[in-house]
TIKOL-609626 format. One record per residue (C-alpha): z, x, y. Coordinates in steps of 0.2 Angstrom, whole numbers, plus 5000, padded with zeros to 4 digits. Layout:
N
PT    Z    X    Y
PT    Z    X    Y
...
% end
This chain:
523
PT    Z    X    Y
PT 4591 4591 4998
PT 4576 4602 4997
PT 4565 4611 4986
PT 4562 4630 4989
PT 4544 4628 4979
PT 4530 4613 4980
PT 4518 4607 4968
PT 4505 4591 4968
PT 4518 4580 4965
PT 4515 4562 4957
PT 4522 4549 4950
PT 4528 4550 4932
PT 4530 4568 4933
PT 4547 4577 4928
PT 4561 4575 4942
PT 4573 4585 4952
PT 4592 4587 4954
PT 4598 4571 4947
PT 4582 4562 4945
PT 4574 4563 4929
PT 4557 4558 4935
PT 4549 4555 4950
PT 4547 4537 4955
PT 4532 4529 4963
PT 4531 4530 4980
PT 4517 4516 4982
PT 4519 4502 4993
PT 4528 4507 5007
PT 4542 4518 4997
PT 4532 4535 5001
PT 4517 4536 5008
PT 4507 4551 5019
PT 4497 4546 5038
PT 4485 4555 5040
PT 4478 4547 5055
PT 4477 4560 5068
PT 4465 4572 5058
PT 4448 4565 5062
PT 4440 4555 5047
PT 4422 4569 5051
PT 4432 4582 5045
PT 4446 4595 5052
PT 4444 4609 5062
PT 4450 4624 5054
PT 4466 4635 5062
PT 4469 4620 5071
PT 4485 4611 5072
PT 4486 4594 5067
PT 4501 4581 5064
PT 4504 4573 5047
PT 4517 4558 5045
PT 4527 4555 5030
PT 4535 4538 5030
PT 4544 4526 5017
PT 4551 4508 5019
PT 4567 4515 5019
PT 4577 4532 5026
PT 4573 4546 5015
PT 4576 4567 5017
PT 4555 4570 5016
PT 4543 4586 5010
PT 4525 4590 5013
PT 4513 4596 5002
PT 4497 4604 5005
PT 4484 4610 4990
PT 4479 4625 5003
PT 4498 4633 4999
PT 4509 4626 5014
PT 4526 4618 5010
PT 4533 4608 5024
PT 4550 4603 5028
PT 4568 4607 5025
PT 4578 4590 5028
PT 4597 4589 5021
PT 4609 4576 5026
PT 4614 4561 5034
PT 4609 4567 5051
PT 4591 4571 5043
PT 4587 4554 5036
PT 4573 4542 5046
PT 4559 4532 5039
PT 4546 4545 5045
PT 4544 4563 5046
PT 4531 4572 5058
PT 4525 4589 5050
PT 4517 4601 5058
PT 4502 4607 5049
PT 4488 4621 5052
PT 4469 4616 5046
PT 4461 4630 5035
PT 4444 4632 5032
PT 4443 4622 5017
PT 4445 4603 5012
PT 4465 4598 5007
PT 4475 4586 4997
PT 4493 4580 5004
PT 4506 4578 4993
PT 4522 4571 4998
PT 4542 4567 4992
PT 4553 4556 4999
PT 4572 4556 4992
PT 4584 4546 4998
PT 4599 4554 4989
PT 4600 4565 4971
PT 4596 4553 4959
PT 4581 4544 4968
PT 4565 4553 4973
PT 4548 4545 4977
PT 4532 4553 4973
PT 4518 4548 4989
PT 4501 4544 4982
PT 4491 4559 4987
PT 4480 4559 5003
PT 4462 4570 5006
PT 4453 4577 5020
PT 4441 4585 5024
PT 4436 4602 5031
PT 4422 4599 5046
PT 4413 4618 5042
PT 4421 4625 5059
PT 4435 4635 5064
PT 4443 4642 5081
PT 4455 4657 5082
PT 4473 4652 5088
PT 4479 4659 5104
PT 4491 4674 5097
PT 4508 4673 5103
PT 4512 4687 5114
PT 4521 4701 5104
PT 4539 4705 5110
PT 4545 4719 5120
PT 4558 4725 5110
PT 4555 4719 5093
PT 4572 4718 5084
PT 4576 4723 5066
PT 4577 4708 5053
PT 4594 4708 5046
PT 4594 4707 5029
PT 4603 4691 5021
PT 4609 4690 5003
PT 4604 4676 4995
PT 4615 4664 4984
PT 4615 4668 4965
PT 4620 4658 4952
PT 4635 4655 4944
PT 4640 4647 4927
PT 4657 4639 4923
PT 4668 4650 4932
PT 4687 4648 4926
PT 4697 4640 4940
PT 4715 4639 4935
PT 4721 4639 4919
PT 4719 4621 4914
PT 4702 4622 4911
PT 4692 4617 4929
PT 4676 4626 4931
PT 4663 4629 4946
PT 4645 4630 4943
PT 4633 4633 4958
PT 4613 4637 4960
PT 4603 4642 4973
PT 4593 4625 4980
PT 4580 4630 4991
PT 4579 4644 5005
PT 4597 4637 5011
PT 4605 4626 5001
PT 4617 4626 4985
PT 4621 4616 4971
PT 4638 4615 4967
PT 4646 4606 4952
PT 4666 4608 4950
PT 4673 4599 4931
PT 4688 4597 4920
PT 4692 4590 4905
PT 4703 4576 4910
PT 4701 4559 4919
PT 4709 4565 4938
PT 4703 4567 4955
PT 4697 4585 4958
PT 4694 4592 4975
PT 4686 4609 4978
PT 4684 4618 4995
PT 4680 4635 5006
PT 4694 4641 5015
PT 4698 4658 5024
PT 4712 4672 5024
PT 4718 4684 5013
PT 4730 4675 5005
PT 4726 4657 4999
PT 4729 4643 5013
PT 4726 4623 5010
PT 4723 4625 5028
PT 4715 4642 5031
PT 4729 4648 5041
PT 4728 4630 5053
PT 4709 4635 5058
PT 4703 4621 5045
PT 4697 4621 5028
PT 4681 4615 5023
PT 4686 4601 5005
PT 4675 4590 4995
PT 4683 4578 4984
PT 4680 4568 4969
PT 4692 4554 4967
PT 4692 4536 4963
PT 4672 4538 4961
PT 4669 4543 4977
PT 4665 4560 4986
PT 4671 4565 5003
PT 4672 4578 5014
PT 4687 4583 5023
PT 4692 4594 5034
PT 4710 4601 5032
PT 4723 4605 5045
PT 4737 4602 5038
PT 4748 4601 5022
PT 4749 4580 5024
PT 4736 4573 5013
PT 4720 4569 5026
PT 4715 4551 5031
PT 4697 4555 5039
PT 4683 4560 5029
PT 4665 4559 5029
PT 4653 4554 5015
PT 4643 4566 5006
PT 4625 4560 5002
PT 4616 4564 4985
PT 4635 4569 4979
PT 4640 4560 4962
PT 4659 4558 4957
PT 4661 4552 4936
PT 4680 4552 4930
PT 4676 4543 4911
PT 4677 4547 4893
PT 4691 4561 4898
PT 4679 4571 4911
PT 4677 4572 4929
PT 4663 4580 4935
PT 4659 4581 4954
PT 4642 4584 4959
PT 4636 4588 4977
PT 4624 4600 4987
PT 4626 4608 5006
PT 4617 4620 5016
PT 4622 4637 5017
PT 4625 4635 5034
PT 4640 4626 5042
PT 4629 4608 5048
PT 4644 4603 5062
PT 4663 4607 5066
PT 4668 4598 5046
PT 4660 4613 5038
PT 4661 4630 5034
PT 4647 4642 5034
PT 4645 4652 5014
PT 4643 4671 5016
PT 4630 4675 5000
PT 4635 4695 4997
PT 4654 4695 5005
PT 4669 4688 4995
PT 4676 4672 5003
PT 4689 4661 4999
PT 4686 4645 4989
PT 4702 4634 4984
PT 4706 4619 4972
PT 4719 4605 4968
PT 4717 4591 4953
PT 4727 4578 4947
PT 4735 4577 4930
PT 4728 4566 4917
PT 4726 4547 4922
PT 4726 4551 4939
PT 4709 4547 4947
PT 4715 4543 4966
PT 4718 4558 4975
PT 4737 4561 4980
PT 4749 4577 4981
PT 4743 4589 4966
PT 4760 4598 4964
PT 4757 4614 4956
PT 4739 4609 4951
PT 4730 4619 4963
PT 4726 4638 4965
PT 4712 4647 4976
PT 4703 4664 4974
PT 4690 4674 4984
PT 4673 4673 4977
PT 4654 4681 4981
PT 4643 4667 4981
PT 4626 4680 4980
PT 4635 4687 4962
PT 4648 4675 4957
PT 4659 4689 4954
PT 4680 4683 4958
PT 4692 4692 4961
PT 4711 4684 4964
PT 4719 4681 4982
PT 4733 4693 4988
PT 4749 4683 4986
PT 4756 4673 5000
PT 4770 4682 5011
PT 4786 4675 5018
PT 4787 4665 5034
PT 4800 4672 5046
PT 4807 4652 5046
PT 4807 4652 5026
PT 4818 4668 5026
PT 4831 4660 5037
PT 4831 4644 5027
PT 4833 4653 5010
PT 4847 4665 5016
PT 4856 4650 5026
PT 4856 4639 5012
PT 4859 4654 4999
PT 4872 4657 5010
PT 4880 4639 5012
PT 4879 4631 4994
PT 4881 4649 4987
PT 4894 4655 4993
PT 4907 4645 5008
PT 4905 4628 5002
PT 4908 4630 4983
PT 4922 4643 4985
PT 4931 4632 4997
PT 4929 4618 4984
PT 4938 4630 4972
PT 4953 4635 4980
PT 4955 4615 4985
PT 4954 4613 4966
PT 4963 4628 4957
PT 4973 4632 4972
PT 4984 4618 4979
PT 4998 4628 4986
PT 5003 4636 5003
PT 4987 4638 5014
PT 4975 4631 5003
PT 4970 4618 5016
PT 4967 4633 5030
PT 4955 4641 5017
PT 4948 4622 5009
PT 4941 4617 5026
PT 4937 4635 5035
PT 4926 4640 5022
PT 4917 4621 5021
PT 4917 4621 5041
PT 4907 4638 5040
PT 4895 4632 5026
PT 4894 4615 5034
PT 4887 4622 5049
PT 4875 4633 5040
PT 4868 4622 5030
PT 4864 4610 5043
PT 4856 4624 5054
PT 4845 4630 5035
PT 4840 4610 5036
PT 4831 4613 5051
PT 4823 4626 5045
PT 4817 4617 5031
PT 4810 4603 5042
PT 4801 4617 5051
PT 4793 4624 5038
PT 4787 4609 5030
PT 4779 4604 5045
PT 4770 4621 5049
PT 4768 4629 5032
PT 4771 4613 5018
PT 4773 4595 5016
PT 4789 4583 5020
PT 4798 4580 5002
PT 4782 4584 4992
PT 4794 4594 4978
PT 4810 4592 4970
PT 4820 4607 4979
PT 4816 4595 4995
PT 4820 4581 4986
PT 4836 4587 4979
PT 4840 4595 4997
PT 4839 4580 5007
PT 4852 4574 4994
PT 4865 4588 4994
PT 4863 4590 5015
PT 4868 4570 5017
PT 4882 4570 5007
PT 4887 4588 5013
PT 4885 4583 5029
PT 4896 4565 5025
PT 4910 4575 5019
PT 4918 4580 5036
PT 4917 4563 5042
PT 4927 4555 5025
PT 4939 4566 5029
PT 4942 4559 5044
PT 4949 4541 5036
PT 4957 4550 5021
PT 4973 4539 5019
PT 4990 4544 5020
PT 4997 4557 5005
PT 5013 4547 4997
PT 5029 4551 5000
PT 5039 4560 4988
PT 5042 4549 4973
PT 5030 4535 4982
PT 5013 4531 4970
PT 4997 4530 4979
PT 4990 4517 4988
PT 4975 4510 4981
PT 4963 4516 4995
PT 4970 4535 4992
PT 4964 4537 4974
PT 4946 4525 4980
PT 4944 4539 4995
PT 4949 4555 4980
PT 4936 4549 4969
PT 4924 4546 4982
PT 4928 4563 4994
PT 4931 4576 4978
PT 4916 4566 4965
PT 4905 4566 4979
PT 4910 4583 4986
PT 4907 4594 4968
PT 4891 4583 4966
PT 4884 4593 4980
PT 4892 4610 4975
PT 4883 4608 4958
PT 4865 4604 4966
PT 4867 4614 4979
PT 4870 4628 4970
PT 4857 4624 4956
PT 4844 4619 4968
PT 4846 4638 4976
PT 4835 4643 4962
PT 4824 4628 4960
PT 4820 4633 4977
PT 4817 4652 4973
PT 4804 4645 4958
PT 4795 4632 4972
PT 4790 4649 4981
PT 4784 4659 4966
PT 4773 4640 4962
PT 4767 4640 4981
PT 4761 4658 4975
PT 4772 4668 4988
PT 4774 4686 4984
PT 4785 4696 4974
PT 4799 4700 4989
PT 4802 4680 4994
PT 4804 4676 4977
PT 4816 4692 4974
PT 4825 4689 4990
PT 4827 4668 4987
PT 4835 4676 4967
PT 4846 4690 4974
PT 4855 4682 4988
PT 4858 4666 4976
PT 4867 4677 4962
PT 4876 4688 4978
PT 4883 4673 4985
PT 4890 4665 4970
PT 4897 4681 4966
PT 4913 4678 4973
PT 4914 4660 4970
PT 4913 4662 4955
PT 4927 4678 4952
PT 4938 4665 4960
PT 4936 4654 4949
PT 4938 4668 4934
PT 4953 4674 4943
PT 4959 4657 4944
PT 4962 4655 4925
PT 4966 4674 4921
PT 4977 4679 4937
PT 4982 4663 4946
PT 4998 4671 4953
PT 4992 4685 4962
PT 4980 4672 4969
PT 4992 4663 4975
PT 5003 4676 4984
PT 4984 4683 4993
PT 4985 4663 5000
PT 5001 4667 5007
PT 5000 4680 5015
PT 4996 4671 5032
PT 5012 4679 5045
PT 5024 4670 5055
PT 5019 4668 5075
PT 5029 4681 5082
PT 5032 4673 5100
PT 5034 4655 5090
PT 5042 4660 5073
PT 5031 4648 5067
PT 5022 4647 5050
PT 5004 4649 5052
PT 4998 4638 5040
PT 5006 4626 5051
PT 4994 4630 5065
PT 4979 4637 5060
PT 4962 4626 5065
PT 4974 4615 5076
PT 4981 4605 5059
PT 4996 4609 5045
PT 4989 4615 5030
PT 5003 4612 5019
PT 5005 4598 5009
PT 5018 4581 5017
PT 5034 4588 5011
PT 5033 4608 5009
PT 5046 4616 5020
PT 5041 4622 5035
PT 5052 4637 5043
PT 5065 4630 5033
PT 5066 4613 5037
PT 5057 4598 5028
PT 5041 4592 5033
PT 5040 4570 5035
PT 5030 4564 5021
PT 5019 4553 5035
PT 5021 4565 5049
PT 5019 4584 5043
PT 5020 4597 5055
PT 5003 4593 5064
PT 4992 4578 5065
PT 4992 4563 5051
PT 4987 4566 5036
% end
């Protein structure tokens, strides 16, 4: 970095940034050449070059007892072992002073060079005035700003101007973890600043990088941040590192001193000093660098492909597949099979079709599995979707008066256990999904919606299920009420979805069903 002011700076005297005092600069660390002003003495208002060099690479300043402060240096692409400056003679004899830093906490103080002023002077050639002189525009400067809350758990931001065009920023909380801190864009907060890239420095495993953030998968390419300092000890982390107002390359994003911009955060919980997923450590509001003044970001709204995977699965786990589970369960007469596997068919579908909305969202808008409704989802769509196919190997029901088979009470336990395990984490993680929107910040209406259509679809499941206790009869007589075939006189529950959906031995049309050949298919 840079100093905004200079001063005859020497060896020994007070430092700057992290240095508490300036280091000697003699042999060969920091030195000033001063070769190329003739040893008889300068000319004044006369250009002349002056190098600062050092045994190492170093950011550099130049000094001048006449009042001129040289050089602006800040970066890895700024550090070299020699620096040419620039410098206009005056009309009297000068001192150099010079500083060479190769980071924050190291600076070198130059032995101090003199020459002398040869008692003439020539006038420089004037550059030619423009044509149509333009207006300056007026550019707000960075102010400073004093442990602004971030969050709720106690992570504050500090920064100060340093320099014309640099800032010192410092980002700390009370707890050993990784911290990372960034500038991002949008009116709502965005990891990714809406998929243009946001600009993040972090602090973790006592390191500092730099990232920049496409994505919502955790980033594998960083750069290296010079003069930065992570410390994570003694139940603090403090990350400590400086960067120009202006964006330097692609990585970066520019500050905007005297407009409110977005700045956003994530941190790890206590003990956790390698950066990984934050969960629901994290937050972002829009800040005025010139005043430090914050004001929150608006909340985040619904993507169209989040709405269809809440009402789908809403839908699916709320409704079809756990009143279909019920009538199999509470209602095992007449048609109960038509209803049992219409109303799972129907929220087997859906639910597969919500999955794959999930697996779009994660990839556009989130991560893959990084929260337990995903967790818990990827769960109840596997066995949900296995279910069909279980089914499918069911053994034979006994015959009247014939005990089951070994392999029939193994496939009941695992086809019914199984199958209400899903209905019960379906169902529950409807709302764990509705409180992983209001966490990802999302606004009032997703959350709302997510809420509402859970307790609307269950709903009827669950007035089944009341009127399965308190009116099982009348029940019973709504699940026959499927007519005859007029042009076959057959029973419908016979026939409907191409299988018998009575039980092996009801009567069919009058007549008795074979316990292993019922009026359709093997059961």
């Amino acid at each position: 970095g840079y100093l905004h002011s200079c001063v005859a700076w020497v060896a020994g005297d007070s430092g700057y940034m992290s240095a508490s005092t300036l280091a000697d600069g003699a042999g060969g660390k920091c030195s000033i050449d001063i070769s190329a002003i003739p040893a008889s003495g300068f000319v004044g208002d006369t250009e002349y070059s002056v190098v600062v060099t050092s045994d190492r690479a170093t950011l550099n300043k130049l000094y001048s007892s006449d009042g001129q402060c040289l050089g602006n240096d800040f970066g890895d692409a700024t550090l070299a072992k020699s620096k040419t400056f620039t410098w206009v003679a005056p009309g009297s004899d000068v001192t150099f002073h010079a500083m060479c830093s190769t980071g924050f906490t190291q600076i070198f103080a130059a032995p101090a060079a003199a020459v002398s002023y040869s008692g003439t002077s020539r006038a420089l050639t004037p550059a030619p005035a423009p044509i149509s002189p333009s207006p300056a525009v007026a550019t707000a400067k960075v102010g400073t700003g004093m442990d602004i809350a971030l969050g709720a758990d106690g992570l504050k931001l500090s920064f100060e101007p340093l320099g014309v065009d640099s800032v010192q920023f410092e980002v700390s909380i009370d707890r050993d973890a990784w911290i990372g801190f960034g500038l991002s864009s949008g009116s709502a907060v965005s990891m990714t600043a809406g998929g243009a890239g946001s600009d993040v420095v972090t602090c973790s495993n006592g390191q500092v990088k730099q990232y920049k953030i496409v994505s919502y998968a955790i980033p594998t390419t960083a750069v290296d941040v010079p003069g930065s300092s992570c410390k994570q000890e003694n139940g603090k982390t403090t990350l400590r590192f400086a960067r120009t107002i202006a964006a330097q390359d692609s990585q970066q994003r520019d500050l905007t001193p005297g407009s409110s911009q977005q700045i956003i955060w994530a941190y790890g919980d206590d003990g956790v000093q390698l950066q990984q997923f934050h969960g629901s450590n994290k937050g972002g509001k829009n800040i005025d660098f010139a005043s430090g003044n914050t004001v929150a970001a608006a909340k985040r709204s619904g993507e169209a492909v989040l709405f269809l995977h809440l009402a789908l699965m809403a839908i699916a786990w709320g409704g079809f597949i756990p009143l279909g589970a019920i009538i199999a369960n509470r209602f095992h007469i007449g048609s109960w099979f038509v209803w049992h596997r219409g109303l799972q068919s129907i929220g087997w579908l859906l639910q597969l079709v919500g999955f794959v909305m999930a697996v779009v969202y994660a990839q556009e808008h989130s991560s893959h599995f990084s929260v337990p409704h995903a967790v818990i989802g990827l769960v109840v769509v596997v066995i949900g979707t296995a279910q069909p196919l279980n089914a499918l190997v069911r053994p034979h029901v006994p015959a009247e008066g014939e005990r089951k088979s070994m392999k029939r009470k193994v496939w009941e336990v695992v086809h019914k256990g199984s199958g209400w395990i899903a209905v019960a984490l379906g169902a529950a993680n409807v709302f764990i999904g509705a409180a992983a929107a209001r966490a990802k910040d999302y606004e009032g209406a997703v959350v709302g919606t997510a809420v509402g259509l859970g307790i609307f679809c269950m709903l009827i499941p669950l007035c089944v299920l009341v009127l399965s206790f308190v009116a099982k009869n009348r029940m019973v007589d709504l699940l026959r009420l499927l007519p005859k075939d007029t042009n076959t006189g057959t029973d419908s529950r016979v026939t409907m979805f191409g299988r018998s959906s009575l039980e092996p031995g009801e009567p069919v049309n009058g007549q008795k069903q074979s316990p292993e050949h019922p009026a359709t298919g093997i059961v």
